[in-house]
Z-matrix of the N, CA and C atoms (Angstrom, degrees):
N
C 1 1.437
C 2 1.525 1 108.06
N 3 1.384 2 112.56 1 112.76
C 4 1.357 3 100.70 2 163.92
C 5 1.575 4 138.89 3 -80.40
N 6 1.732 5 102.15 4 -178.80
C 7 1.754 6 94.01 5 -178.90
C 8 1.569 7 127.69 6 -48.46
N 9 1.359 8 111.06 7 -31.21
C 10 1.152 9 126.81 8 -177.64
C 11 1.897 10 116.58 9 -60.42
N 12 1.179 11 107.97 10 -56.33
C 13 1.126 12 119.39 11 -169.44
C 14 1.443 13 114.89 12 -79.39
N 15 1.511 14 102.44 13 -11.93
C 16 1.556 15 103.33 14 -172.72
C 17 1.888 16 91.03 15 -88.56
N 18 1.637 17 107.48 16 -29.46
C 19 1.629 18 108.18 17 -174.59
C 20 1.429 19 105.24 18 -43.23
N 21 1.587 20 115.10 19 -62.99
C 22 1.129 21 142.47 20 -170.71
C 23 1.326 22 103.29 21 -40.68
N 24 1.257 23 137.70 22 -69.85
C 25 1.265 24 149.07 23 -147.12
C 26 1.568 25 84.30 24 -73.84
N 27 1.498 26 110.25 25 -88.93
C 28 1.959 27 95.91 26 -179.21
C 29 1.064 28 120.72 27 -42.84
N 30 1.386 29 139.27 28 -17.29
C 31 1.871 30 120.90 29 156.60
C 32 1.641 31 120.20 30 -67.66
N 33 1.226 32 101.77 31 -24.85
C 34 1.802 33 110.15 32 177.59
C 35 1.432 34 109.84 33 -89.23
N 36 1.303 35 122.99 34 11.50
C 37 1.899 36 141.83 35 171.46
C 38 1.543 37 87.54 36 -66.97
N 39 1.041 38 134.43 37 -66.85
C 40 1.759 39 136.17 38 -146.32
C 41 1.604 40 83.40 39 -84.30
N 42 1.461 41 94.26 40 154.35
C 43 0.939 42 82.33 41 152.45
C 44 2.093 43 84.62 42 162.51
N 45 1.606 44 103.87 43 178.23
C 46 1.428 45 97.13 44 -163.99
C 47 1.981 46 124.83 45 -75.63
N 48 0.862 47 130.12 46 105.86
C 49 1.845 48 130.08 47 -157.20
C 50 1.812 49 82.36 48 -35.50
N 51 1.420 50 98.91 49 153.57
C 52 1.557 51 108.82 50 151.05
C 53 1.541 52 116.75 51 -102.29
N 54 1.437 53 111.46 52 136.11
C 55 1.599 54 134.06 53 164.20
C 56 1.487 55 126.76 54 -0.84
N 57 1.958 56 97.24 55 95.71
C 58 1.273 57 91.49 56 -159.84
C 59 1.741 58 114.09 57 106.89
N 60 0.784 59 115.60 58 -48.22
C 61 1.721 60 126.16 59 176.45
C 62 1.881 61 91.49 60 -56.61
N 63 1.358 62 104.12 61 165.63
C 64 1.933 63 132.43 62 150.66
C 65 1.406 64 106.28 63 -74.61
N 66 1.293 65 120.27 64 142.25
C 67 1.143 66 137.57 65 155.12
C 68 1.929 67 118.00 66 -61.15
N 69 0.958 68 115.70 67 126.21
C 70 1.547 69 136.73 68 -158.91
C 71 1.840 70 91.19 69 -59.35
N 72 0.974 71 121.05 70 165.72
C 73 1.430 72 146.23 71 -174.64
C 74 1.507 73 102.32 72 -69.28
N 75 1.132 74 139.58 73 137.52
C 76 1.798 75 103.61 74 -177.31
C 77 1.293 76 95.55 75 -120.28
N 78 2.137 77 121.03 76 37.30
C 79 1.094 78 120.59 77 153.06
C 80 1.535 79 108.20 78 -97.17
N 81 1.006 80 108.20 79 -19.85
C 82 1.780 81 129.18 80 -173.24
C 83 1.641 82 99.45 81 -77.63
N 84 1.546 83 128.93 82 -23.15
C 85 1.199 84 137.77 83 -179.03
C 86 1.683 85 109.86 84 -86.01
N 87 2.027 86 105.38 85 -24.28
C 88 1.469 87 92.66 86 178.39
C 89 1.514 88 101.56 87 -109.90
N 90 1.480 89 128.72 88 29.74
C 91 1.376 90 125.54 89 174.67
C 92 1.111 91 133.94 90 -86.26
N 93 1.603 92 126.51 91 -8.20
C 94 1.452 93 115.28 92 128.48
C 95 1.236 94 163.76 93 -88.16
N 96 1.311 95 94.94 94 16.00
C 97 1.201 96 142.39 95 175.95
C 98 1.674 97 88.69 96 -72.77
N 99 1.556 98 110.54 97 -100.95
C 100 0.945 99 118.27 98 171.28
C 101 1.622 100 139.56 99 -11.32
N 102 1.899 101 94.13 100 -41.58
C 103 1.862 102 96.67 101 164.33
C 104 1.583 103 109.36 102 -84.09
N 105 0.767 104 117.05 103 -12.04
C 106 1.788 105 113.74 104 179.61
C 107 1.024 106 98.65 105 -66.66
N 108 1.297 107 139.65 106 -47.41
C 109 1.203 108 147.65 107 -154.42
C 110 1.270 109 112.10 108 -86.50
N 111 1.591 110 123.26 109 -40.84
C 112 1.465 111 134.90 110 152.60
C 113 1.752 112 104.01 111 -38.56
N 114 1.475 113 107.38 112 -61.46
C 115 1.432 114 108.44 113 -168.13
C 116 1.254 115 106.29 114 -48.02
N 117 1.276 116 109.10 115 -56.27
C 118 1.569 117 113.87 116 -150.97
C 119 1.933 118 101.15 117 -69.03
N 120 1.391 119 109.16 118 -43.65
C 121 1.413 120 99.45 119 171.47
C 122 1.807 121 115.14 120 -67.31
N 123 1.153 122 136.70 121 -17.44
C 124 1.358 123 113.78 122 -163.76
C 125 1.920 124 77.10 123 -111.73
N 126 0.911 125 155.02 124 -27.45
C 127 1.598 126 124.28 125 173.07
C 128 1.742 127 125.03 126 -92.92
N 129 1.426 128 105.99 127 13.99
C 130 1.603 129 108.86 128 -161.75
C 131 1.547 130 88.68 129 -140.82
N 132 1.784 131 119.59 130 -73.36
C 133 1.637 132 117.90 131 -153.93
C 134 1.640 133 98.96 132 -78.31
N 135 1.466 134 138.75 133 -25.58
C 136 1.033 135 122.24 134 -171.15
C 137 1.371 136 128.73 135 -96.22
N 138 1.484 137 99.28 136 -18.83
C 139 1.621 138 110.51 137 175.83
C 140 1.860 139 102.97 138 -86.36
N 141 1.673 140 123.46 139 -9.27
C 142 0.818 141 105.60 140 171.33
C 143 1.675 142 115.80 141 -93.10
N 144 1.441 143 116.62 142 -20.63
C 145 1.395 144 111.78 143 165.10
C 146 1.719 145 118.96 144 -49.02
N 147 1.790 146 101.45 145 -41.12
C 148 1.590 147 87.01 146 -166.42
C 149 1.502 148 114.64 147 -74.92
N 150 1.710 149 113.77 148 -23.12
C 151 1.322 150 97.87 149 167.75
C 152 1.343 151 133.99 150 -84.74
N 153 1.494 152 113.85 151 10.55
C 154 1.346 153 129.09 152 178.49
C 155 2.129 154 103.04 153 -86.91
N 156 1.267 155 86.24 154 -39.47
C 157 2.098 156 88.40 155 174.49
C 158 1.587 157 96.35 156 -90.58
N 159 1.692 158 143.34 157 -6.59
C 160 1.306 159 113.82 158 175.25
C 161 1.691 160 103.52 159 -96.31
N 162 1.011 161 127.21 160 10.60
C 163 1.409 162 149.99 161 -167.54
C 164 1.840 163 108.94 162 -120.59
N 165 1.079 164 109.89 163 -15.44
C 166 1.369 165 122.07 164 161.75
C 167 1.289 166 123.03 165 -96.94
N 168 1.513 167 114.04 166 -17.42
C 169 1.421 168 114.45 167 -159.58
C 170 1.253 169 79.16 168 -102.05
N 171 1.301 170 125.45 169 -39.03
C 172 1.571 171 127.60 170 -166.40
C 173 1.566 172 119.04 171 -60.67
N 174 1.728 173 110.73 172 -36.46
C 175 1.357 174 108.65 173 -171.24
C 176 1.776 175 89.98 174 -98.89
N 177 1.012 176 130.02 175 9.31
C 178 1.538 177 124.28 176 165.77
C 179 1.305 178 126.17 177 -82.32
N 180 1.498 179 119.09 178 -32.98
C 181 0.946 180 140.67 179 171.83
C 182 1.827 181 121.43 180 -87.88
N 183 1.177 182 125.51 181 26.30
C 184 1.099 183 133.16 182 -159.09
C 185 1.597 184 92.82 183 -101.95
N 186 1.355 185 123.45 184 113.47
C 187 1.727 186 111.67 185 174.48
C 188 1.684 187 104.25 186 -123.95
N 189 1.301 188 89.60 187 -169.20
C 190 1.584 189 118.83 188 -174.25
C 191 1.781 190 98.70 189 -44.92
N 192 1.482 191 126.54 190 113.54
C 193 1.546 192 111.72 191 162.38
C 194 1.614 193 95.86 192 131.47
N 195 1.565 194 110.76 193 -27.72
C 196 1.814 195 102.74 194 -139.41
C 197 1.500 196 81.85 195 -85.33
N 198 1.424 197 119.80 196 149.15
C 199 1.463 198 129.70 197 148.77
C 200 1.456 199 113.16 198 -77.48
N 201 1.710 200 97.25 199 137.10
C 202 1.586 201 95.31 200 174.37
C 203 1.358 202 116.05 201 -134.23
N 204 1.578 203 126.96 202 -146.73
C 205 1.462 204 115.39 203 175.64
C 206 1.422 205 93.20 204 -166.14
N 207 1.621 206 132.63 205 101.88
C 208 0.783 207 113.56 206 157.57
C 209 1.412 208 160.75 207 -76.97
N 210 1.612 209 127.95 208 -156.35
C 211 1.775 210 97.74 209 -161.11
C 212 1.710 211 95.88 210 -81.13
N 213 1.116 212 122.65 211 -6.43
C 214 1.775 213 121.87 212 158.70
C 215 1.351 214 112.06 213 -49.12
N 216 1.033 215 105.95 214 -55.67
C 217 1.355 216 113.49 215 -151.80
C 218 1.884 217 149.76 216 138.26
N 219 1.407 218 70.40 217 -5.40
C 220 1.598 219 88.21 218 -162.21
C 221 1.589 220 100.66 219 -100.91
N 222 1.206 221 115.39 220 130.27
C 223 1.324 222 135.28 221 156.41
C 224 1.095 223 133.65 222 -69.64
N 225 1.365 224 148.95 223 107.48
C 226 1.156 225 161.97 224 -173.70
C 227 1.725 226 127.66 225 -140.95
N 228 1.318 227 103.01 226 168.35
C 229 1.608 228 117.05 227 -178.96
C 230 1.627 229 110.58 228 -110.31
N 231 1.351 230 113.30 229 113.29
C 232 1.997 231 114.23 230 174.62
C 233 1.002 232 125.39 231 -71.90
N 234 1.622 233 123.56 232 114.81
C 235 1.027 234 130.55 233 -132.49
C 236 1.666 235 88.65 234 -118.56
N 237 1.111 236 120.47 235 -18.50
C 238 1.552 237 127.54 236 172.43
C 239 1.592 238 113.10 237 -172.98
N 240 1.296 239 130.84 238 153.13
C 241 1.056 240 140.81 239 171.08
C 242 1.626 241 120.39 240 -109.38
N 243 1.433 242 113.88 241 138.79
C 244 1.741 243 122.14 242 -175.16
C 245 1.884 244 89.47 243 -106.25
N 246 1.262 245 91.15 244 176.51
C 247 1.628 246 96.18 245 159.25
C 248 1.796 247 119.75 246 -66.89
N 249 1.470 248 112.74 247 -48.47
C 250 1.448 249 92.25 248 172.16
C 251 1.366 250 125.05 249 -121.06
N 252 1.921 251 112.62 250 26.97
C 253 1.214 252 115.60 251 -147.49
C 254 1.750 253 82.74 252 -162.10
N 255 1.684 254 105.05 253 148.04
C 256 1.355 255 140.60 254 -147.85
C 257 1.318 256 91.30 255 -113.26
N 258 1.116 257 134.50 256 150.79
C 259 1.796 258 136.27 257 168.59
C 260 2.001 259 82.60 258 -128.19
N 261 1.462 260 127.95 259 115.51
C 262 1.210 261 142.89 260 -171.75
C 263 1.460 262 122.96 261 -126.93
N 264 1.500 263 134.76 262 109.87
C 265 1.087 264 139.31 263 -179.27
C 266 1.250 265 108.17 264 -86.69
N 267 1.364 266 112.42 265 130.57
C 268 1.673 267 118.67 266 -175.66
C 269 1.519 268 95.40 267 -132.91
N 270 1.194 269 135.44 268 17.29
C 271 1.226 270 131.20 269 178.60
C 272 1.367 271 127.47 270 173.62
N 273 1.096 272 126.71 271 140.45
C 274 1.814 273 107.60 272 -176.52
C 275 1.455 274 85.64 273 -56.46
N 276 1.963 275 98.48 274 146.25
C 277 1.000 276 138.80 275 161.70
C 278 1.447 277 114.78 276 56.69
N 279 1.639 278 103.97 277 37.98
C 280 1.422 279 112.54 278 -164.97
C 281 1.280 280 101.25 279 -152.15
N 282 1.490 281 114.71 280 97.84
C 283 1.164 282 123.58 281 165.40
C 284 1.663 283 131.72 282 -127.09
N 285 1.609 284 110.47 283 144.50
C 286 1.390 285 105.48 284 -155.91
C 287 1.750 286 92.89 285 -132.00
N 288 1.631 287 84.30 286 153.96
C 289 1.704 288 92.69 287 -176.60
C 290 1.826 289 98.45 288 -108.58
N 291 1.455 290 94.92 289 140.50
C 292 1.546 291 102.50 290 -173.26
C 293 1.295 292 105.03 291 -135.27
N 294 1.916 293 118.66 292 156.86
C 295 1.068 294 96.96 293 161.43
C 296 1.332 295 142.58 294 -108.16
N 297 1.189 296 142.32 295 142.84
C 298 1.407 297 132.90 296 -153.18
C 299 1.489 298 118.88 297 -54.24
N 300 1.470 299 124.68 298 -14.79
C 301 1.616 300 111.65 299 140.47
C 302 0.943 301 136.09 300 -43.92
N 303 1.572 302 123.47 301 -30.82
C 304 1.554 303 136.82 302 -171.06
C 305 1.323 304 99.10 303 -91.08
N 306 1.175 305 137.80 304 41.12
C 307 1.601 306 150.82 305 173.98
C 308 1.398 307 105.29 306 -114.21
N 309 1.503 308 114.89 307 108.16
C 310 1.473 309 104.92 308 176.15
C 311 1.705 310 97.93 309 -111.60
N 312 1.381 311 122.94 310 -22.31
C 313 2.129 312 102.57 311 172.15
C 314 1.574 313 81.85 312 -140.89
N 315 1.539 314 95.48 313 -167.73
C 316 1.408 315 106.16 314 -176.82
C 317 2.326 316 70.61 315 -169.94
N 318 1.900 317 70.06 316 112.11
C 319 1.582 318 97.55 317 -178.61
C 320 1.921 319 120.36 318 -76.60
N 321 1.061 320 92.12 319 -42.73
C 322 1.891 321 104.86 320 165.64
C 323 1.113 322 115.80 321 -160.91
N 324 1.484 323 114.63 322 139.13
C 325 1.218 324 124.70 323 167.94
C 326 1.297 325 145.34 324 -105.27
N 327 1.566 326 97.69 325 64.44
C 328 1.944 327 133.49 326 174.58
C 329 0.942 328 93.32 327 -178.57
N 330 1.914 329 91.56 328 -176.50
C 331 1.122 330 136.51 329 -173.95
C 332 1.677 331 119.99 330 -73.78
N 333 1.607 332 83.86 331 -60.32
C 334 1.650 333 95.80 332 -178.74
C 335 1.533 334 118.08 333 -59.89
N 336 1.535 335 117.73 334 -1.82
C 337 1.561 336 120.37 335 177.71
C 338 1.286 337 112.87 336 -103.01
N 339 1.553 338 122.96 337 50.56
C 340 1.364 339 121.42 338 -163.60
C 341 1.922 340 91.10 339 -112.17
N 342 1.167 341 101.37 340 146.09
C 343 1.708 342 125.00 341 -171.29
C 344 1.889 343 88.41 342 -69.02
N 345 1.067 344 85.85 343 138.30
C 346 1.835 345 101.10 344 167.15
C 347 1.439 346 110.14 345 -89.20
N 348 1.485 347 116.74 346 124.69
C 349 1.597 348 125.58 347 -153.88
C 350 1.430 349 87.24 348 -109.88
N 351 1.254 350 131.15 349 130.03
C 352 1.499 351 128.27 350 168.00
C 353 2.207 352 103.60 351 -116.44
N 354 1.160 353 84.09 352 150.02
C 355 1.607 354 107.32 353 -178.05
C 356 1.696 355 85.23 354 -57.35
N 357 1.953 356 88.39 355 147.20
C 358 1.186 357 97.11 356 142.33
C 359 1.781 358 142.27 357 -118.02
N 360 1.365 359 102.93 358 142.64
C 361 1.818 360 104.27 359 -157.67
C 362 1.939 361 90.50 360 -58.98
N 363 1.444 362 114.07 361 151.13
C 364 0.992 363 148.76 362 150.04
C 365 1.448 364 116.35 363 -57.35
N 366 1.061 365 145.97 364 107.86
C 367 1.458 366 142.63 365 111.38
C 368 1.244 367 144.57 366 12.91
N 369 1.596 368 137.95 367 55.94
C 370 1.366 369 104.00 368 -165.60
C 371 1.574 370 98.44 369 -110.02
């Protein structure tokens, strides 16, 4: 059964007593209401809080060493940290200050996890 059809069915819950019957609960009249609202917070508002604080913890913790990539694009090594701003090497003798929003991963965190760069052969 999908989301849809289950909506449907709890909106067609209320509805007018027949002749002779009690009049319905008129908390029982706002109870699907009420689960929509359950739904919508536990598959949409709460899974987006936790990746909004594991994405906070992540660019907080970013120190001296870590390779990252920001939401540009550019890959680099942190060469120092400010309170809201990155000091970032993207190149010999090329370093750029960013701010730690503009952090979308952080690829390793050291030294000793650096990729082995091999030459490239020449052509003749």
């Amino acid at each position: 059964m999908n989301a849809l059809s289950i909506l449907h069915s709890l909106l067609l819950m209320g509805g007018n007593p027949a002749p002779g019957q009690p009049a319905p609960n008129p908390i029982m009249s706002f109870l699907p209401f009420i689960v929509i609202i359950l739904i919508i917070y536990f598959m949409m508002i709460r899974p987006q809080k936790k990746r909004q604080q594991e994405r906070e913890k992540l660019i907080s913790g970013v120190q001296k060493g870590d390779k990252i990539v920001t939401v540009g694009g550019l890959h680099g090594t942190v060469q120092s940290t400010k309170e809201k701003t990155v000091i970032v090497k993207i190149a010999d003798n090329v370093k750029v200050e960013i701010e730690r929003v503009a952090i979308a991963s952080v690829l390793t965190g050291g030294k000793d996890e650096t990729p082995e760069v091999l030459p490239v052969e020449e052509k003749k």
